[in-house]
FITI-294991 format. One line per 2 residues: number of its first residue (from 1); their letters; for each residue x, y, z of N, C-alpha, C, CB. Coordinates in Angstrom, 3 decimals. Glycine has a CB too. Example, Ala and Ser with C-alpha at 12.3 -4.5 7.8 and 13.67 -1.06 7.14 Angstrom:
# residues 2
1) AS) 13.190/-5.690/7.800/12.300/-4.500/7.800/13.200/-3.300/7.800/11.308/-4.473/9.046; 12.850/-2.250/7.080/13.670/-1.060/7.140/12.900/0.030/7.870/14.084/-0.598/5.725
# end
This chain:
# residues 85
1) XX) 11.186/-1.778/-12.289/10.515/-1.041/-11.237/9.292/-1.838/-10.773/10.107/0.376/-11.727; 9.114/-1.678/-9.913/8.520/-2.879/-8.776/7.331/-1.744/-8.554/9.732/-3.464/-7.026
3) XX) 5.921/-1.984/-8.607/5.093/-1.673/-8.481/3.387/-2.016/-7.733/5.383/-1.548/-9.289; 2.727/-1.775/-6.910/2.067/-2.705/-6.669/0.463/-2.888/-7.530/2.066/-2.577/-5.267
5) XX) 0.296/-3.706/-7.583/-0.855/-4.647/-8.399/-2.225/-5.560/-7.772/0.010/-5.761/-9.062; -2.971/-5.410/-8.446/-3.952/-6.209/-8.131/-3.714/-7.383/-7.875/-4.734/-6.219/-8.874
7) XX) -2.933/-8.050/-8.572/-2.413/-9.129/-8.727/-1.555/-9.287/-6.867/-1.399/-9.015/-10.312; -0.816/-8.778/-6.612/-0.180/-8.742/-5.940/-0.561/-8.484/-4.487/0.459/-8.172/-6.448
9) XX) -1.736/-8.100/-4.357/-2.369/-7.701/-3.949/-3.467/-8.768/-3.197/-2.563/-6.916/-4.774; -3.822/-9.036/-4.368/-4.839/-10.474/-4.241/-3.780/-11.590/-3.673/-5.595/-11.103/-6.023
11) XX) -2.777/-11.778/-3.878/-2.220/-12.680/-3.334/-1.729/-12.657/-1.992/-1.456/-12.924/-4.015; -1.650/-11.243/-1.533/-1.404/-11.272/-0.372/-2.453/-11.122/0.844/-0.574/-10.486/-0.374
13) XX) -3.627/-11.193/0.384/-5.063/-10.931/0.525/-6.053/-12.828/0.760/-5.535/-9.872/-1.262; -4.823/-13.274/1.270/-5.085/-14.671/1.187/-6.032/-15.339/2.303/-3.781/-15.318/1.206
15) XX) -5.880/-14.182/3.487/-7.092/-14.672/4.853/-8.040/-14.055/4.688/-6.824/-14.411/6.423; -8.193/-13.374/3.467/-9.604/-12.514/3.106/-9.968/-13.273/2.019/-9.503/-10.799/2.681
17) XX) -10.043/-14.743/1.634/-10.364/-15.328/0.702/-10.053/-14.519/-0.750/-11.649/-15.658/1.003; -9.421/-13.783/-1.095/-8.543/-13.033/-2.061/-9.039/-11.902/-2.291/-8.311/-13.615/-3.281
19) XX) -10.368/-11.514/-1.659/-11.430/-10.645/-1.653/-10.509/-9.258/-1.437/-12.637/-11.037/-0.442; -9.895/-8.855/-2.531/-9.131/-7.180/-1.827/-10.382/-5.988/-2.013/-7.351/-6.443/-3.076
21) XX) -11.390/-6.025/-2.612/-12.121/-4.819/-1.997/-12.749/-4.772/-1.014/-12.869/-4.353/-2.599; -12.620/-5.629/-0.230/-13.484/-5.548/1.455/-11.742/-5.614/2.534/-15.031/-7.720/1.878
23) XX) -11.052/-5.161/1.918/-9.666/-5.628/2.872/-9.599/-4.713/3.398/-8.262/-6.002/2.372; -9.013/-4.849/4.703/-8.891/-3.402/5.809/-7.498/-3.752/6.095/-10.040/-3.268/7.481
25) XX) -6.501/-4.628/5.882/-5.393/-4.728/6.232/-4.655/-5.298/5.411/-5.326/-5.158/7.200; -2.812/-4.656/4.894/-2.330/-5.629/3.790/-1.235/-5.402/3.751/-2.816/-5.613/2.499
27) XX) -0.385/-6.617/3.924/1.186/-6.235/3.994/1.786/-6.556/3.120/1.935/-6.670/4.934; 2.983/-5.873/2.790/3.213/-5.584/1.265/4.864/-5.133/1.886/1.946/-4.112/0.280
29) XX) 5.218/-5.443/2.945/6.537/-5.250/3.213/8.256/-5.914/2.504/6.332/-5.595/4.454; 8.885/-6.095/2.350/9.985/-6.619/1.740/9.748/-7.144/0.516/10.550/-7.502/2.463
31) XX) 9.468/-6.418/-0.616/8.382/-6.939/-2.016/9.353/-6.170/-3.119/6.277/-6.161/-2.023; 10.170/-4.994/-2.889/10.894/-4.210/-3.509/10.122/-3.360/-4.369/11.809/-4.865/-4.108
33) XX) 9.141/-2.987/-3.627/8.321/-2.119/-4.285/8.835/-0.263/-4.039/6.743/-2.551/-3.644; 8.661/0.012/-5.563/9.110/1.308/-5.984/8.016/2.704/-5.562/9.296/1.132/-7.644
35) XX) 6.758/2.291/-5.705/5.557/2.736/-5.804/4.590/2.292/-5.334/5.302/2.844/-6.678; 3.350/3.073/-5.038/2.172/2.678/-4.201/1.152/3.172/-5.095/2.090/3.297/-2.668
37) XX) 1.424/3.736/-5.854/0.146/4.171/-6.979/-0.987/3.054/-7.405/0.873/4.595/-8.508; -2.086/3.747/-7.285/-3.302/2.514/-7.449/-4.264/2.256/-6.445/-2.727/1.150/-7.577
39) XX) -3.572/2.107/-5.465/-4.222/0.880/-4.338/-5.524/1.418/-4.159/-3.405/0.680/-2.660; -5.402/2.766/-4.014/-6.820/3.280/-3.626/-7.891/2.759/-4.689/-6.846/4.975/-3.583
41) XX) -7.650/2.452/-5.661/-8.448/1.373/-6.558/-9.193/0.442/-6.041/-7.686/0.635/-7.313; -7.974/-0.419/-5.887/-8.408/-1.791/-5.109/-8.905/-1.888/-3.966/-7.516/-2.581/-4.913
43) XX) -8.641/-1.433/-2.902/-8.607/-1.390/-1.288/-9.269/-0.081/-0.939/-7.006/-1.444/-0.603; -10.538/0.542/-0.856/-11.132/1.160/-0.258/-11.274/1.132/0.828/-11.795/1.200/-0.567
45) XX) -11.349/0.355/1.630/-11.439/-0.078/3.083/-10.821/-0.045/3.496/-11.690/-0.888/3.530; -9.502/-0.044/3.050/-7.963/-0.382/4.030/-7.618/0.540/4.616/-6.633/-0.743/3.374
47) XX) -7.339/0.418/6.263/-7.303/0.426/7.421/-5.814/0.266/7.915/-8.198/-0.478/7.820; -5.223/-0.841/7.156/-3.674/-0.594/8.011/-3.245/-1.190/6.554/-3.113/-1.662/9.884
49) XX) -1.915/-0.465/6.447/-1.445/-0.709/5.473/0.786/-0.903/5.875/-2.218/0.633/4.436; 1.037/-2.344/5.503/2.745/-2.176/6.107/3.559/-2.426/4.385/3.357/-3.946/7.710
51) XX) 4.164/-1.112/4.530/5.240/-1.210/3.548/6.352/-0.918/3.719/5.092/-0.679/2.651; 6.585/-1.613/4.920/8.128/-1.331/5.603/9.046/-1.947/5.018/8.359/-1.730/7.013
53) XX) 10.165/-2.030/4.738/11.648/-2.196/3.760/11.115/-2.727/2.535/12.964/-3.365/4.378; 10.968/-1.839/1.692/10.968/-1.391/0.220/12.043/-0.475/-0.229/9.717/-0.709/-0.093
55) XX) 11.658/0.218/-1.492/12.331/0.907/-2.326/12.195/2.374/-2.372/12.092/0.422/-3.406; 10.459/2.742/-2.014/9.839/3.595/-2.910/10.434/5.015/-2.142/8.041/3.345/-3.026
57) XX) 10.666/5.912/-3.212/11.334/7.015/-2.797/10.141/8.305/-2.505/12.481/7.347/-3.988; 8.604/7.977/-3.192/8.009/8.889/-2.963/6.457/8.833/-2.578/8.297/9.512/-3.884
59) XX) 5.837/9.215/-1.614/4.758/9.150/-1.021/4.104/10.310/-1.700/4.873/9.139/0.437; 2.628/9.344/-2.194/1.851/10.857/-2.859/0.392/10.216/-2.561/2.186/11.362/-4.975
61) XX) -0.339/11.041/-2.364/-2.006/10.714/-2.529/-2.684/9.800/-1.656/-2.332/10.109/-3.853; -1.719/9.459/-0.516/-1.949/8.774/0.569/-3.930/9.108/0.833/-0.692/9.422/1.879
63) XX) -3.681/10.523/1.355/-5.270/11.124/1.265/-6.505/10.263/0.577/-5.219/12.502/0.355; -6.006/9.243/-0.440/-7.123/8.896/-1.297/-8.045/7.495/-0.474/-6.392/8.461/-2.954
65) XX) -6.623/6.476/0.370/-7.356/5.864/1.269/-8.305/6.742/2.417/-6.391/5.048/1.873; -9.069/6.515/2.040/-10.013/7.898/3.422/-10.462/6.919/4.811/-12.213/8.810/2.556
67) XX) -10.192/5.842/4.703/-9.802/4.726/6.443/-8.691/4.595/6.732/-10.127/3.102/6.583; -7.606/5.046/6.056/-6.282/4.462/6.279/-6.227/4.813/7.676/-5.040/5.009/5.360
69) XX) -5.884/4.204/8.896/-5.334/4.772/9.886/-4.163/4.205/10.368/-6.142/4.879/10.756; -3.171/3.659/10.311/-2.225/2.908/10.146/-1.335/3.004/8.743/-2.792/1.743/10.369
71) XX) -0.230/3.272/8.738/0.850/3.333/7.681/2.052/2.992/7.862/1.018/4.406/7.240; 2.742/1.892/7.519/4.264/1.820/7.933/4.990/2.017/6.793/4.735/0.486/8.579
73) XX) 5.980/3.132/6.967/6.754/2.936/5.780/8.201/3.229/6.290/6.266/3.899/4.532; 8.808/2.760/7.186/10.159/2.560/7.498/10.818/1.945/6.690/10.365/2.024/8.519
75) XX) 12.359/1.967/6.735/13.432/1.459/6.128/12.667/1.316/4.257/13.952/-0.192/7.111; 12.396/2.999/3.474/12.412/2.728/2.812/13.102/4.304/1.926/11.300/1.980/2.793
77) XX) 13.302/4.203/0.998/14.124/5.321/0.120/13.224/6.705/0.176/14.334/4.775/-1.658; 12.457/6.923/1.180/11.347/8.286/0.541/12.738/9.676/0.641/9.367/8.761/2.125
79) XX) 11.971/10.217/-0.303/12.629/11.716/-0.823/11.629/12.784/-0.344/12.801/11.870/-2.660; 10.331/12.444/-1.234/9.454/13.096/-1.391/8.153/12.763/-0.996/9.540/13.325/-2.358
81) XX) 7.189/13.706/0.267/6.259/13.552/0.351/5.471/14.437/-0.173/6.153/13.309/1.233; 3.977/14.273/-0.635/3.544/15.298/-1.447/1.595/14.899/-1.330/4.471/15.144/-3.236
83) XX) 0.910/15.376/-1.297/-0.649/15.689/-1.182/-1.040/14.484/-0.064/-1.608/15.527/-2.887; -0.513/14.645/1.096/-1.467/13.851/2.024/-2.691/13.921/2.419/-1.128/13.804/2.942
85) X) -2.985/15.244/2.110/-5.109/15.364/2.604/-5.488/14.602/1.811/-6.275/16.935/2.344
# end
C-alpha cells in the first residue's frame, strides 16, 4: 500500500528547493498512491494539490488543509468521502 510521505513529498517539492513546509502546490499524480493521510503535517500552505490517477479509495480530513483551494482527484478508486469541513 502506497502511501504518501515526507519523503515523497520532498522529492517532489524540487522547485521549492525541497522546502515542503512553505509549499502551496504538489503533484503527486500517477504515484499509486492508496492514501493521503498526513500531508496536513507537512504542507500547511498547500494551495493546490493533483492526485489524479492513483489508487486511493477514500477521501477523509481534506478540511485539515485550511488553504487548500484546488484538489484533483480524478481517475482514482474513491468509495468513500467522509469529514470535509
Amino acid at each position: 500500500m502506497v502511501h504518501i510521505t515526507e519523503d515523497l513529498i520532498r522529492r517532489r517539492a524540487e522547485h521549492n528547493e525541497c522546502e515542503i513546509f512553505s509549499l502551496e502546490e504538489v503533484t503527486l499524480h500517477q504515484q499509486d498512491l492508496e492514501g493521503i493521510e498526513h500531508i496536513e503535517r507537512w504542507c500547511k500552505e498547500l494551495k493546490i494539490l493533483y492526485l489524479q490517477n492513483n489508487l486511493i479509495p477514500t477521501i477523509e480530513n481534506v478540511g485539515r488543509l485550511k488553504k487548500l483551494e484546488y484538489l484533483n482527484l480524478a481517475l482514482n478508486n474513491i468509495e468513500v468521502i467522509e469529514n470535509l469541513e
